[in-house]
N, C-alpha and C positions, 0 to 999 in steps of 0.2 A: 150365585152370580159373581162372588169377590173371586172366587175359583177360577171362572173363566178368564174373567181379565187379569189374572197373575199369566195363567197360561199365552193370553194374548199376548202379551207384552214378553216374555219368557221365550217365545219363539220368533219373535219379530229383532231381539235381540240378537238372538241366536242368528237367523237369518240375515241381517245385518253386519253383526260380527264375520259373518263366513265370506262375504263378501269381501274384506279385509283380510283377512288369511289366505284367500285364494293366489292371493299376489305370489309370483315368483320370486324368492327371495335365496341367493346363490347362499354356498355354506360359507361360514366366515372363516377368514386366514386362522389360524389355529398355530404355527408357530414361523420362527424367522427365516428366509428361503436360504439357499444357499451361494455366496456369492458368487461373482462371475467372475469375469477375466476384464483389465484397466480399457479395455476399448469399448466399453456398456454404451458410452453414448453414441459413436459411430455407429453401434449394430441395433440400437432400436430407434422407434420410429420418433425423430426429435423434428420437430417444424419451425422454418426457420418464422420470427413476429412477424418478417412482412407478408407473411401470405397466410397469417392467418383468418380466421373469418372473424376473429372477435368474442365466438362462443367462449363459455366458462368453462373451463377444462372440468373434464370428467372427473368423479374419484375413482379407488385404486378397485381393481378388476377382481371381484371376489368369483375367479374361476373355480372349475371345477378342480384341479390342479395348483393350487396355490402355491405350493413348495416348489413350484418353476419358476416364480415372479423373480427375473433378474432383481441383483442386488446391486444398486448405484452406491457404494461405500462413501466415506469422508474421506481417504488419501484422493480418492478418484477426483472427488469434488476439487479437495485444493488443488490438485495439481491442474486438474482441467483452468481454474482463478488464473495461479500462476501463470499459466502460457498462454491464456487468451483473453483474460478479462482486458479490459480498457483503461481502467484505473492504473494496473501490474503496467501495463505497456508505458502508458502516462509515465509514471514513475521512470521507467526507462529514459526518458528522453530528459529529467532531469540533470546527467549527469553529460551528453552527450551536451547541454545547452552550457555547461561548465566548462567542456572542453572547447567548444567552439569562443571563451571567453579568454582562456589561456592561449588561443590563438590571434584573437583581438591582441592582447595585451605584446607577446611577441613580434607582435607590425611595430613595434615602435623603437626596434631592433633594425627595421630590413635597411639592407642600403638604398642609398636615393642618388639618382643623378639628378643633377640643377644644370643651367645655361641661363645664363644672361647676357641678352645685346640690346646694344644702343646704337644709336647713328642721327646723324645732328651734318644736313647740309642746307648753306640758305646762302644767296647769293652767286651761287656756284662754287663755294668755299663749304670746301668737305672742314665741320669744324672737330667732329671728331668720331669718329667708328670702332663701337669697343663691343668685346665678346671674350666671357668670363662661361666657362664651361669645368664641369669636376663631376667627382664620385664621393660620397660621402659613407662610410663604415661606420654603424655604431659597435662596439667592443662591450659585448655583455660583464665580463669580469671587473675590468675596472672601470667602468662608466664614461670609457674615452669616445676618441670618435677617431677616423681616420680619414685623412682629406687629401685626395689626387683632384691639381687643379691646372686650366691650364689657360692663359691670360694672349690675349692678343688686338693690340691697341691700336690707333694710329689716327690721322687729322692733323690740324694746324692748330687746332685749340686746347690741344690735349694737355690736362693736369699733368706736372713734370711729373708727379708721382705713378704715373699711369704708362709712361714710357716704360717700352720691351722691344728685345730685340725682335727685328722684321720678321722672324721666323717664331717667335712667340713667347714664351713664356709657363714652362712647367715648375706644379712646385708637389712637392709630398711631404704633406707632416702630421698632426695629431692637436687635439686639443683636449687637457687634462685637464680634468676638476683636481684643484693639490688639499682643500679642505673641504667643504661643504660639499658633496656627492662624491666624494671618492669611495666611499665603500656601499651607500645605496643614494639613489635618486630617486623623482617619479618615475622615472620609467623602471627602475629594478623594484619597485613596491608595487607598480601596479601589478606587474608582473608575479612576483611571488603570492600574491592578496588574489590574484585569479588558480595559481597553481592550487592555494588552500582552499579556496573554494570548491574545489574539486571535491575533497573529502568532504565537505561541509555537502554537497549536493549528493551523494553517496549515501550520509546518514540521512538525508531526506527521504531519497528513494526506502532507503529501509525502513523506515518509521513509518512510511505513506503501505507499505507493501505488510508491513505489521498492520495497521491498522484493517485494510481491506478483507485481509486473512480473519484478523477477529471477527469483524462483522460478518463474514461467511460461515463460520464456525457458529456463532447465534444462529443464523439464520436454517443451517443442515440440521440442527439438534433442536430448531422450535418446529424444523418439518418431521425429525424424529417424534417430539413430542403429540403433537397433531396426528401425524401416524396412528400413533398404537395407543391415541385414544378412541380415534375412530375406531380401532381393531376392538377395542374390549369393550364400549357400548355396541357397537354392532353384535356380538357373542352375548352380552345381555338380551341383546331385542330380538336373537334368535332365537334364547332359549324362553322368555317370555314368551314368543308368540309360539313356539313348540307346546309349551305348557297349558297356553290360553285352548288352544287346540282337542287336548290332553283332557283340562277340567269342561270344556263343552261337549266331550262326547259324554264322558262320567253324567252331566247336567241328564242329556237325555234319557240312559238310560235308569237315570233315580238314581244314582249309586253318591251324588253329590251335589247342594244346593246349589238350585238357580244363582241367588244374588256372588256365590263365590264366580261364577263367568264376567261379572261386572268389575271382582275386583283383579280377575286377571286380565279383562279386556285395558281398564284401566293404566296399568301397567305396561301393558304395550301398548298403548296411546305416549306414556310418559317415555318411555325408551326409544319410540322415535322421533319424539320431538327432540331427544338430546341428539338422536345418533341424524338430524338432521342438518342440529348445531355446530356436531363435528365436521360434520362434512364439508361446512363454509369454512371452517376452521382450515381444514385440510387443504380447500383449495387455497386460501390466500396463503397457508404455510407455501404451498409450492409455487404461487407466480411470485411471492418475497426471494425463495431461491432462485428464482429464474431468473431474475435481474444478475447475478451472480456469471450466470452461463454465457460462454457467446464461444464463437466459433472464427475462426480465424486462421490464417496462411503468414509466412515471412513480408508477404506485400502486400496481401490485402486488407481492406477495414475490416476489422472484427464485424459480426453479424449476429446480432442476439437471437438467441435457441431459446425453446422451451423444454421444460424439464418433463420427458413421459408418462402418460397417465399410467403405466402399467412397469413401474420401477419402485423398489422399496428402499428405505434406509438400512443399514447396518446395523445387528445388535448394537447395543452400549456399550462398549468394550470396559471395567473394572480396574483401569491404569490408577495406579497407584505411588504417590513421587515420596522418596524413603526420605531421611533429613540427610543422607549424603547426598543423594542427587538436589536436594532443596542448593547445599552449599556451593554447589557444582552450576545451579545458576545463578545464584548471587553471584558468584566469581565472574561467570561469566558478563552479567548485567554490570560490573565495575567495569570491563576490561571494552565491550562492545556494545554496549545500549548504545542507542542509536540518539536516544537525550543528550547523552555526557558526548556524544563523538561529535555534537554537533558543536556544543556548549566548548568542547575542546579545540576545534575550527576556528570557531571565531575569537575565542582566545589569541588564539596564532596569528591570527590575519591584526588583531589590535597591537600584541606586541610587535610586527614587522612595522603598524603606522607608528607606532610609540619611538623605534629606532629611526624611521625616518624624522620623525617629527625633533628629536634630536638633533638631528645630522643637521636639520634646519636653523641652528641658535649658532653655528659655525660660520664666518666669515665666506662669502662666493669667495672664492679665488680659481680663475681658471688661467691655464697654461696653455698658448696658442705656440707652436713653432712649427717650421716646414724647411725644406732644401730646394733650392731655386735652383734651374738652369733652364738656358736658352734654349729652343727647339732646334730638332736634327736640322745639319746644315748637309747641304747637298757636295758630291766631293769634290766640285768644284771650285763651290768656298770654303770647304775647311783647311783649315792651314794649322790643323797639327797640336795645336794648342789646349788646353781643356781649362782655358781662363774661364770661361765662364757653364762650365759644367758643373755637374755635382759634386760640391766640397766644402767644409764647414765653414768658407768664408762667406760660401753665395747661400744666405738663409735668410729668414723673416721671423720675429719673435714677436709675441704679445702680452699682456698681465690686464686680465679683467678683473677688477675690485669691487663689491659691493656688500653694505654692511651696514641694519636697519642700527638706531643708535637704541633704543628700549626695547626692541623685540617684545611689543608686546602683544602682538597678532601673534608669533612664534610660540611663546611662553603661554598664551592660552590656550590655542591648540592642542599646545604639549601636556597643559593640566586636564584638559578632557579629555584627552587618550587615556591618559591615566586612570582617572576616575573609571573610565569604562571598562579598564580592564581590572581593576579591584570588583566592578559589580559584576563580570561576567565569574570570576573568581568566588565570589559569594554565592554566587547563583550555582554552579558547578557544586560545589559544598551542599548545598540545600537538594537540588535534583539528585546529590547520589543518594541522600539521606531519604529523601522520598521515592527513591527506586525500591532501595533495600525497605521499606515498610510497606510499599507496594505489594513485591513479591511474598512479603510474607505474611502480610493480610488475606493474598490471595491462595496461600501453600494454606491457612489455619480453614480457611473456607471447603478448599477441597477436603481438606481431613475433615472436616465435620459432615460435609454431604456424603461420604464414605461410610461414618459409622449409622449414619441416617439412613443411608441405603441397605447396611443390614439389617439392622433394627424395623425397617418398613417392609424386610423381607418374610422377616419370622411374623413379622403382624398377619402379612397376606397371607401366610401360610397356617396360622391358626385361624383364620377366618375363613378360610376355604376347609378346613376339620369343622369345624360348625357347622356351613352349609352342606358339609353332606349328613353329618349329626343331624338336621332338621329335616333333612329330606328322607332320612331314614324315618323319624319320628312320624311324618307326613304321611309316609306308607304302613306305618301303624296307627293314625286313627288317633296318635297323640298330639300331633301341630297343626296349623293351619295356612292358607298360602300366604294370609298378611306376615308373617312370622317369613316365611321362606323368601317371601319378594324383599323383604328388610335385610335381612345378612345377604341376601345377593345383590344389590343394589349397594351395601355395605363394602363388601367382597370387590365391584367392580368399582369404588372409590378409591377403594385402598390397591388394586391393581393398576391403578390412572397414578394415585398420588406417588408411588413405585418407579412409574415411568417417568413421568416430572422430577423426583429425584435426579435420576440416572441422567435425564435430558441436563439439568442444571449441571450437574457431576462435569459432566465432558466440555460444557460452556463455561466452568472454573476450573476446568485443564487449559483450555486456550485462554482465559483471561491469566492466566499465571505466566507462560510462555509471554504472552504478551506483555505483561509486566518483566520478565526479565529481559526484554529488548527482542526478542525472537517472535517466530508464530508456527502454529503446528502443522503447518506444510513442510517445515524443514526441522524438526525432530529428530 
């Protein structure tokens, strides 16, 4: 009777398991395709978000043919960032928003015409009718101004001083700051303070365009890593379920016990519960990349793309930074980080207020003078004369004075300029020092995931000699399959822990570049 019900239960198993093995299950990728050519995304099938349905993208297409599967590389990726992300573009328009600032600031250069009239009649007593019309020049160099003016009066009530000949009154002269704004004013600081901003908006851009690049670079090398975990539990759960296959036929015809189909069934129960794991994995690795993708023209809005179900990542490539290229970017991160170019900016812009704010503890004096002459007379009146034409008798002079008695509005200003530009001073000092320990925090990180990745090389490599040691043992009647599922479950740990390596490796190459003010779009 206990016979029987082994037997029941022993082919109810069996019958049950078969059912689960029946599944069509494609071969798994086996090794890395070979790449394609930099227009991958053009030629495969990429769907622009707005017309998606919503579904979860599929994972990667375990054809028949896998060594076809286009290769989407990481130059491809950043370049693709580069010229179409939104971010990259954003930054663009930083520096363009600086120039349109240095063109603010030059309106306060342009010349201007003025007109002024009056007229005053009551009683039928015209008392007076006056019109004051010019061109005013400001003179960038020395902060003068130039003034073509032209005066023409008249009425009964007219101030004596405002009397001109019936034909009018021209005059051309200048008016000179001789102490305080002769060599800057506000308008030559604001001026210059918009030109430096320029560069200040420049290192923005770069910093903002470093940044994005880092974050893509994470992002390509966690869908790398997601990748070729899914690859290598899926090759576990196929050769599991090959196996489970293998010891149910052996079960039937007695050649090996029943309960060992339990512990292979087992097994592939356990390998696709992971290799189902991976596969969320995998998808959220790739819509994380997809936010990265967009597609775009010279005029048009960028248009977010998805990234295709049937596109692989790039080997790992094994780059390696020697300590001369280490020094070769620290030189470079003193000379171009985009910290110090900033921190250097604003330096610049504080010393031009610092001189201005100077020029302010100086005494106003400004110089007004001009050359007067009467308007063209017609030939009928002129008579020859040039009394009252252009000549250093017929002029106008002026002397405007002003001068606070403690300056002490002045002399504060001028102590906070100061201050500010000791702390930008300091602070310059400190971010180079923390650039340089940056990069070489991040140069000592790389060199250790390098010797970690050989080191995890020769591990997988003597652990795949074991699993076939045990598989050999297996076939003589010396092992067992909990023995053989242990080193290969083992085996595909240390093939996963391998790839993680390799994934960190290349995400502490772009944290380095990033650290020396660069990113690895432009390597």
């Amino acid at each position: 009777m206990k016979l029987m019900h082994s037997c029941f239960w022993f082919w109810s198993l069996v019958l049950w398991s078969g059912s689960l093995c029946g599944q069509a299950i494609p071969a798994p990728i086996t090794r890395q395709p070979e790449p394609i050519p930099t227009d991958v995304l053009s030629r495969t099938a990429i769907s622009v978000s707005g017309t998606s349905t919503g579904t979860v993208a599929t994972l990667p297409a375990r054809a028949a043919t896998p060594n076809t599967l286009p290769v989407f590389t990481a130059d491809e990726f950043y370049q693709a960032v580069l010229q179409h992300n939104p971010i990259v573009r954003q930054a663009a328009l930083l520096n363009q928003e600086a120039q349109a600032q240095v063109q603010q600031a030059r309106g306060a250069f342009d010349p201007k015409l003025f007109t002024d009239y009056q007229k005053k009649n009551f009683g039928n007593t015209l008392y007076y009718d006056k019109w004051q019309s010019g061109l005013s020049v400001p003179v960038l160099p020395g902060g003068l101004d130039v003034k073509m003016t032209y005066d023409r009066s008249t009425g009964k009530y007219l101030n004596p001083e405002n009397f001109v000949p019936s034909t009018g009154l021209i005059g051309v002269g200048v008016s000179v700051p001789v102490t305080q704004g002769l060599f800057i004013d506000a308008r030559r600081n604001t001026l210059r303070q918009a030109q430096l901003a320029v560069d200040l908006a420049d290192a923005e851009r770069l910093s903002l365009i470093n940044k994005t690049l880092l974050e893509a670079a994470k992002a390509y090398w966690d869908w790398y890593m997601a990748f070729q975990q899914f690859r290598w539990i899926d090759q576990g759960y196929q050769l599991a379920q090959t196996r489970f296959v293998a010891v149910r036929q052996r079960a039937l015809i007695g050649d090996a016990a029943p309960i060992d189909t339990t512990e292979a069934l087992i097994t592939v129960q356990d390998r696709l519960v992971q290799l189902q794991q991976a596969g969320v994995s995998l998808q959220n690795a790739r819509l994380t990349l997809s936010t990265f993708l967009w597609s775009s023209t010279a005029e048009s809005t960028p248009q977010p793309i998805d990234l295709p179900p049937n596109v692989a990542p790039q080997a790992a490539p094994s780059d390696q930074i020697s300590q001369l290229q280490l020094q070769e970017l620290l030189s470079r991160a003193s000379e171009r980080h985009p910290e110090l170019l900033k921190l250097t900016s604003k330096q610049q812009q504080v010393t031009v207020e610092e001189r201005y704010r100077r020029a302010l503890l100086l005494p106003k004096v400004n110089l007004q003078a001009s050359l007067v002459s009467r308007g063209p007379l017609s030939e009928a009146s002129y008579d020859g004369t040039d009394y009252y034409g252009f000549q250093a008798d017929n002029h106008k002079i002026g002397v405007d004075l002003a001068f606070p008695l403690f300056l002490r509005a002045e002399r504060g200003k001028l102590r906070q300029v100061q201050l500010k530009n000791q702390q930008l001073g300091l602070e310059w000092q400190q971010t180079g020092r923390d650039i340089v320990n940056d990069v070489q925090c991040a140069w000592n990180e790389l060199s250790a995931l390098g010797q970690q990745i050989a080191t995890q090389q020769q591990t997988t490599t003597n652990q795949q000699v074991l699993v076939r040691a045990e598989l050999d043992k297996f076939q003589l009647g010396e092992s067992s399959l909990f023995l053989i599922n242990s080193r290969e479950t083992k085996l595909i740990d240390y093939q996963i822990k391998l790839e993680e390596l390799r994934s960190k490796h290349q995400k502490a190459l772009a944290n380095l570049w990033y650290a020396a003010g660069s990113n690895v779009g432009h390597r």
